[in-house]
MARFIKE-291228 format. One record per residue: residue in three letters; x, y, z of N, C-alpha, C in turn. Coordinates in pm, whole numbers, plus 50000, padded with zeros to 5 digits. Layout:
<pts>
ALAXYZXYZXYZ;...
</pts>
This chain:
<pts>
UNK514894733448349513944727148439512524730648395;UNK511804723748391510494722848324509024724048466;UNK508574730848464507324729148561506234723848499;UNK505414715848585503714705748505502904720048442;UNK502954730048450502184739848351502934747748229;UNK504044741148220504664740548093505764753648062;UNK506104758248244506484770948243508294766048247;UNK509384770048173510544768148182511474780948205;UNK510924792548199511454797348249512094795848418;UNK513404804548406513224798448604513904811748647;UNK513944823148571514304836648630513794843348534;UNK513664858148584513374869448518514924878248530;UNK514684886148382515214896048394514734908048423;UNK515544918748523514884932448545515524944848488;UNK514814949248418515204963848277515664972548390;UNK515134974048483514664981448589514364998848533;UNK514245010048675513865018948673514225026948524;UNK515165026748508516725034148359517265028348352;UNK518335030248191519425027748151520185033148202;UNK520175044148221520965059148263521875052948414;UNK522825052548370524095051448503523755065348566;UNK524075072948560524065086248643522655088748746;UNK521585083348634520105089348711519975075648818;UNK520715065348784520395055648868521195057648983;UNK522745063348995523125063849130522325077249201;UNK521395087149098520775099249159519875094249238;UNK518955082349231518105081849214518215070349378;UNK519325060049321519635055249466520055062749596;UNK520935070549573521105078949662520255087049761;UNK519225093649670517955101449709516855090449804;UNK516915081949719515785069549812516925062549926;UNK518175063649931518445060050071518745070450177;UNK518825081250123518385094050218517315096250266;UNK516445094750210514985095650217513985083450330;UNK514665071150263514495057850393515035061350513;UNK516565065550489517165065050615516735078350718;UNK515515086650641515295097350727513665093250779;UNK512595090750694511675086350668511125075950788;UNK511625062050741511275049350764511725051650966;UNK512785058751025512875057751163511545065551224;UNK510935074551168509875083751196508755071451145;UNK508715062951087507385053351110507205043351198;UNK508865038751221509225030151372508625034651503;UNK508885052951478508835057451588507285060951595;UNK505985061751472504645062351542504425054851620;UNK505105040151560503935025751596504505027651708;UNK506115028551784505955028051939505485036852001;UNK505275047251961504185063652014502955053752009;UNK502145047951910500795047051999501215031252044;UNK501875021652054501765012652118502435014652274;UNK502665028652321503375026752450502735038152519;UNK501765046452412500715059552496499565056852545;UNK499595054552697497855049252693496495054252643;UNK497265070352649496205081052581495895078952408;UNK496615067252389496225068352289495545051052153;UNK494495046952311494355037652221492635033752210;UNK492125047752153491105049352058491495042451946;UNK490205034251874490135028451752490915033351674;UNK490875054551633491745057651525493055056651564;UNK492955057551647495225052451646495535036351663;UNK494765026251703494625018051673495045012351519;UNK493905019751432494015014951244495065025951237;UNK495285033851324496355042051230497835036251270;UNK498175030851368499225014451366499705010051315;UNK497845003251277498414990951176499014994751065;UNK498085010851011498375009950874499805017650811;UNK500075022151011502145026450975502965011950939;UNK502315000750986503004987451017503054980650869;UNK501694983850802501004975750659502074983250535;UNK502365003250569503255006150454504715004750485;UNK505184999250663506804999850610506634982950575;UNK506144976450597506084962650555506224962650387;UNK505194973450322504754969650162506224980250118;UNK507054988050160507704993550167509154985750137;UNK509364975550229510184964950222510504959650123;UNK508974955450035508844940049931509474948949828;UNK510074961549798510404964149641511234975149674;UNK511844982049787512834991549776514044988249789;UNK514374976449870515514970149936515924965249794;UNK515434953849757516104949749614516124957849488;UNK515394971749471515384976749383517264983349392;UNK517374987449515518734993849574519774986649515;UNK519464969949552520584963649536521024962249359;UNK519574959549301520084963049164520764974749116;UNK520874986249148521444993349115522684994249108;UNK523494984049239524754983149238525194970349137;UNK523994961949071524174947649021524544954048892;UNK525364942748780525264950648677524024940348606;UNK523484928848628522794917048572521524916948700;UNK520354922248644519214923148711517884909348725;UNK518824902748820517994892548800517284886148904;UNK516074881548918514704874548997514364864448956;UNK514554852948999514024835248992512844842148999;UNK511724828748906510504826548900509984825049088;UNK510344819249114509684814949248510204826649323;UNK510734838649362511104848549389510194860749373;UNK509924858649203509054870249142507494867149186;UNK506984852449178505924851049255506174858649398;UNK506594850849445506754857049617506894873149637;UNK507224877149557506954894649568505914899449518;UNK505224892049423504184893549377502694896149448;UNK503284878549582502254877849607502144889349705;UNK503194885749790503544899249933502604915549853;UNK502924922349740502644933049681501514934449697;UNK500394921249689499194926449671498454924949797;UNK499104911449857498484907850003498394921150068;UNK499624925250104499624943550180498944950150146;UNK498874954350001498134963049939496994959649921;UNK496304949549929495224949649915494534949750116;UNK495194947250147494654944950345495134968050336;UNK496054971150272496054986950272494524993550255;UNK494014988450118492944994850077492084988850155;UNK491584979650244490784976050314490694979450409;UNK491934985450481492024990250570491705004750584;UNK492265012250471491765022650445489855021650437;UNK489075014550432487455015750440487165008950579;UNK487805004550636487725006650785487755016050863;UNK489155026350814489235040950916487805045050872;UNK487615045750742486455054950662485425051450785;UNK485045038250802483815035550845483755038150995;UNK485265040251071485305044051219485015061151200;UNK485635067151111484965081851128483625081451105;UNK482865078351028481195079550977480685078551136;UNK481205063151228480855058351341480575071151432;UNK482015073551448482705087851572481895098751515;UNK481405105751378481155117851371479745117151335;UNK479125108551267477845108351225476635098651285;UNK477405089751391476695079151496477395083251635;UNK477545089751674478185092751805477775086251894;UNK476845082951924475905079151991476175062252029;UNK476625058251901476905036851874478335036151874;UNK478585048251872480455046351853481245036451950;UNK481225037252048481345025752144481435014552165;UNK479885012952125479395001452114479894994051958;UNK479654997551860480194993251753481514994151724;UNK482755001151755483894998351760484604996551896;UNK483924985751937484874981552070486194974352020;UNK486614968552107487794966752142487884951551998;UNK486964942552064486434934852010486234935651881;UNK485564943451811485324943851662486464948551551;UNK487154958251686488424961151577488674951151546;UNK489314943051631490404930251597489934923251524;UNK488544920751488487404913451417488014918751232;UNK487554934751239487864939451124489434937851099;UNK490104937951201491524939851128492064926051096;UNK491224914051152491684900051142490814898950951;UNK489644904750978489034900550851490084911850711;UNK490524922950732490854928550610492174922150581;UNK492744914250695494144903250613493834892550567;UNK492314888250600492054877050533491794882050378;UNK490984890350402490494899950259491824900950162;UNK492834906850184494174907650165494504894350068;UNK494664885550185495104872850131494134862350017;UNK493064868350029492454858849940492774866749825;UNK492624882949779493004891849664494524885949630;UNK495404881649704496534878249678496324866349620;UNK496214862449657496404841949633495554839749454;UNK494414848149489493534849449302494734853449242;UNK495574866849264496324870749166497704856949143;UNK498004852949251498934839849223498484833349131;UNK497324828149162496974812649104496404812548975;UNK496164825648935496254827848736497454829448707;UNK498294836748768499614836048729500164821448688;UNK500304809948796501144798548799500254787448674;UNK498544796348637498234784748560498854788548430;UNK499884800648378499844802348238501534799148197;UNK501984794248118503304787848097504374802548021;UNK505114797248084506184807648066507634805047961;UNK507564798347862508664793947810509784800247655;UNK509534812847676510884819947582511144835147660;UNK510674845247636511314854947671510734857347851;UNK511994863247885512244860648026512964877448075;UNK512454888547975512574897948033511494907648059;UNK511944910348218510774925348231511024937248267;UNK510254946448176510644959048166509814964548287;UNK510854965548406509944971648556511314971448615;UNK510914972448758511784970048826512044960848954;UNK510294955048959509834944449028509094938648966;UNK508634927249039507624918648932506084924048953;UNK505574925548885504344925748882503414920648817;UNK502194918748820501084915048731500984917348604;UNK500664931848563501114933048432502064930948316;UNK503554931548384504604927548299504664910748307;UNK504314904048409504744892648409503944886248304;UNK502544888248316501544887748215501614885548072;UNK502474896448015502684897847909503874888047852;UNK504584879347935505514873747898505244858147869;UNK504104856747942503304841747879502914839447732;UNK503384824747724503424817847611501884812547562;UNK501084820247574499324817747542499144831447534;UNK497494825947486496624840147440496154846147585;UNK496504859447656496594858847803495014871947782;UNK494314866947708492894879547692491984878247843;UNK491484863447806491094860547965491374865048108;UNK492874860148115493534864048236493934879748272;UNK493484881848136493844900348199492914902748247;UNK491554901748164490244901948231490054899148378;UNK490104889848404490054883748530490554894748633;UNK492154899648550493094903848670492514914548700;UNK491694925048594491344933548612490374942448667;UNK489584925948680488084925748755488574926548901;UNK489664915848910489934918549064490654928349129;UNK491694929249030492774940149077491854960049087;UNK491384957248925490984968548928490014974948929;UNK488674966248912487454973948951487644975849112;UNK487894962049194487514964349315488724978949376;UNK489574979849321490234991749337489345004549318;UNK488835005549204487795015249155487045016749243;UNK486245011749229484945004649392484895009349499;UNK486155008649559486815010449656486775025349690;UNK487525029149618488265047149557486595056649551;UNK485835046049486484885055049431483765059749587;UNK483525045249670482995045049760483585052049865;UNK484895054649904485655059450009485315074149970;UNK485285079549879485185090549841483985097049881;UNK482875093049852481565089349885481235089850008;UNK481535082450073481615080050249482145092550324;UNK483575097950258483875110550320482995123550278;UNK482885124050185481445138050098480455136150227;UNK480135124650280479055126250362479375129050488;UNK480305124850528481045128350657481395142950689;UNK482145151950566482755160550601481165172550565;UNK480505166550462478965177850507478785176750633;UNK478305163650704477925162250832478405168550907;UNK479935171350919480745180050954480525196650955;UNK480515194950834480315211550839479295219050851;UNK477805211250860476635213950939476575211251070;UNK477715204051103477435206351295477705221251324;UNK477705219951471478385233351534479175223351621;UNK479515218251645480355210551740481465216851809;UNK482625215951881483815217251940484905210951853;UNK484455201051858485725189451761485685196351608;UNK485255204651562484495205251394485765207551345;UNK486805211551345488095213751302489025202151323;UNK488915195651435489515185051427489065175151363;UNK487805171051314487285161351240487475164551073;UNK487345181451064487425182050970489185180650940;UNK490185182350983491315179550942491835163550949;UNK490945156251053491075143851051490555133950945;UNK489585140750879488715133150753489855134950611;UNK490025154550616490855156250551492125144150458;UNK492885147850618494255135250594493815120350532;UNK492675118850559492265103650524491985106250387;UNK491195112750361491285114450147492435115450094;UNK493465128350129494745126750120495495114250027;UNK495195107750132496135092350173495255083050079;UNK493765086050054493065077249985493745080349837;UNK493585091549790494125099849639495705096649618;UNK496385094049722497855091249727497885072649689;UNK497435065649744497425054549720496645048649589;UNK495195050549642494345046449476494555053149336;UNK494795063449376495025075349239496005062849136;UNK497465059649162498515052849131497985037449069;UNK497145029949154496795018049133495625015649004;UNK494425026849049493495030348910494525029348795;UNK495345037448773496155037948682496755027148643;UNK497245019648743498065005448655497064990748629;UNK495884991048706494994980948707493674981948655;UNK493394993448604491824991848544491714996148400;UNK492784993148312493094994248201493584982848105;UNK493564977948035494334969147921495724969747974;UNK496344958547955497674957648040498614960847925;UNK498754973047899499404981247763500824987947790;UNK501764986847760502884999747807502615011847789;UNK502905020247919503005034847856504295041947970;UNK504935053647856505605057347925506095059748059;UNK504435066548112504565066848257504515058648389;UNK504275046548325504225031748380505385028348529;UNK506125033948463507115031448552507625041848658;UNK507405053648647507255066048709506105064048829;UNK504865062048800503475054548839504085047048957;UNK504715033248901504755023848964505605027549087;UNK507025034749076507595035549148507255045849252;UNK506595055049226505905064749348504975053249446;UNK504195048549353503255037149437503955028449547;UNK504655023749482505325009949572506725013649653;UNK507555027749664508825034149705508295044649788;UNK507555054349709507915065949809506165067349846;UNK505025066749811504285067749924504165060050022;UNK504415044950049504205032750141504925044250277;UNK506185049750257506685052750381505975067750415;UNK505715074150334504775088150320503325088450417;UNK502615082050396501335079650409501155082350581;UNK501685071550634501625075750774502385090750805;UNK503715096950795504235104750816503155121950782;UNK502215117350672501175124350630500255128650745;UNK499885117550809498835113750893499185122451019;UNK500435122151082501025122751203501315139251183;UNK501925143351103501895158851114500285166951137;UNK499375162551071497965162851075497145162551234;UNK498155154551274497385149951414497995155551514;UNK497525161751623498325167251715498795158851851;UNK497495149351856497685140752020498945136151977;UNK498865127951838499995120051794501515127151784;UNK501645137551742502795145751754502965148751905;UNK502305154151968502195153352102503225143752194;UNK502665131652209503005121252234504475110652180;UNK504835116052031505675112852039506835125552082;UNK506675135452115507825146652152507755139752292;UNK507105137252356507195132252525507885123152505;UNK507465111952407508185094452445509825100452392;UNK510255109852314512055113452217512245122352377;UNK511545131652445512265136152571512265127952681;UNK511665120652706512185105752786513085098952771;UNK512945094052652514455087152592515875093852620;UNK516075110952602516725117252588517155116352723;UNK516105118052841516515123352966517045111752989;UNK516695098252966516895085853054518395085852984;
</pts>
């Protein structure tokens, strides 16, 4: 079957994680222990702050969404990575590998946006105290959180629509274990110099950008911090804390696969799979030990349950 941009491929193959039979049932095993312990403790924030009234300040608000944004991005590449393991023929239709493609970045990119939202509600709460209110009402959240999925989706849809313009017609394997940008890249039947460019401007400076500025934003926060005398000064400072954390956990991984020449290297795949498997469900669980209202609150809502 032939597509109008000259692409005939109509599946991918997936190399995936190893060759290694042994490290692959190690490896499945461990990540469904790990989900099946993990992923109920992120179910259980979002109904902790969607059912605590005490708890619907702006930061538990973005901190919600952004339990909601990693079991979602969590979804697009652990579930089928699983199932390959039991497959012996690793295989993803073209129109499949788009669609995970696109999902990968839409999340991830509304992640990192979201992540310079919390940034900009602490600066608000600790260094404007005063506008905090007023500038993150009720109202503006929803404003920001409607605009960082639009943000999301437009970073997504760029990375689609270079993809679908470049033709795909002899080799049809990729060495990953999902589809991504880079490998898929490399499997086009043209000179793909341009389109890396492109990808890289979008994918990975604004990643950089991002990383570099968030970083930035907190240096000023947590001085501000530590020249108050305040009451809260420990709690802000462990609350800023967790948020770099989570910034270094997420961007650290992505710098690495997007702001470079789209080259193989060993650790590529090691990289990839921490990124897209085991921090998405991490990140919040990070957050919540950190926080006390939040631990708090969910030991009340598990002894309710219990008593009822």
């Amino acid at each position: 079957m032939e597509i109008e941009n000259g692409t005939v491929v109509t599946e991918f193959i997936l190399l995936g994680l190893t060759q290694s039979q042994e490290i692959q049932f190690l490896v499945f095993v461990l990540i469904l222990i790990f989900y099946l312990i993990i992923l109920p403790g992120n179910f259980l924030i979002i109904l902790t702050i969607r059912s605590d009234p005490g708890l619907t300040a702006p930061l538990y608000f973005f901190l919600g969404n952004l339990t909601f944004l990693d079991v979602s991005y969590s979804f697009i590449v652990a579930p089928r990575m699983l199932a390959d393991f039991l497959s012996e023929r690793k295989v993803i239709s073209y129109r499949g590998c788009i669609t995970q493609l696109f999902f990968l970045h839409f999340l991830g990119g509304g992640e990192g946006l979201l992540l310079v939202v919390m940034a900009f509600d602490r600066y608000m709460a600790i260094c404007r105290p005063l506008h905090y209110s007023t500038v993150m009402s009720p109202r503006a959240c929803y404003v920001m959180l409607l605009a960082l999925w639009l943000g999301g989706f437009i970073h997504s849809i760029i990375q689609v629509a270079l993809i679908l313009r470049l033709p795909f017609c002899g080799p049809n394997q990729l060495d990953n274990f999902f589809c991504d940008v880079p490998q898929v890249i490399k499997l086009a039947c043209t000179d793909t110099f341009v389109v890396e460019l492109l990808m890289v401007f979008n994918s990975g400076l604004l990643t950089l950008l991002c990383f570099l500025g968030l970083l930035a934003s907190y240096a000023v926060i947590l001085c501000h911090v530590h020249r108050s005398a305040s009451e809260g000064k420990s709690k802000a400072m462990s609350t800023c804390t967790t948020h770099v954390i989570i910034i270094l956990l997420m961007f650290g991984p992505a710098i690495f696969i997007y702001t470079r020449p789209f080259r193989a290297l060993p650790a590529d795949k090691v990289v990839s799979f921490v990124h897209t498997v085991i921090f998405p469900v991490m990140n919040p669980v990070i957050y919540t030990l950190r926080n006390q209202e939040v631990k708090i609150s969910m030991k009340k809502l598990l002894i309710q349950h219990v008593l009822c």
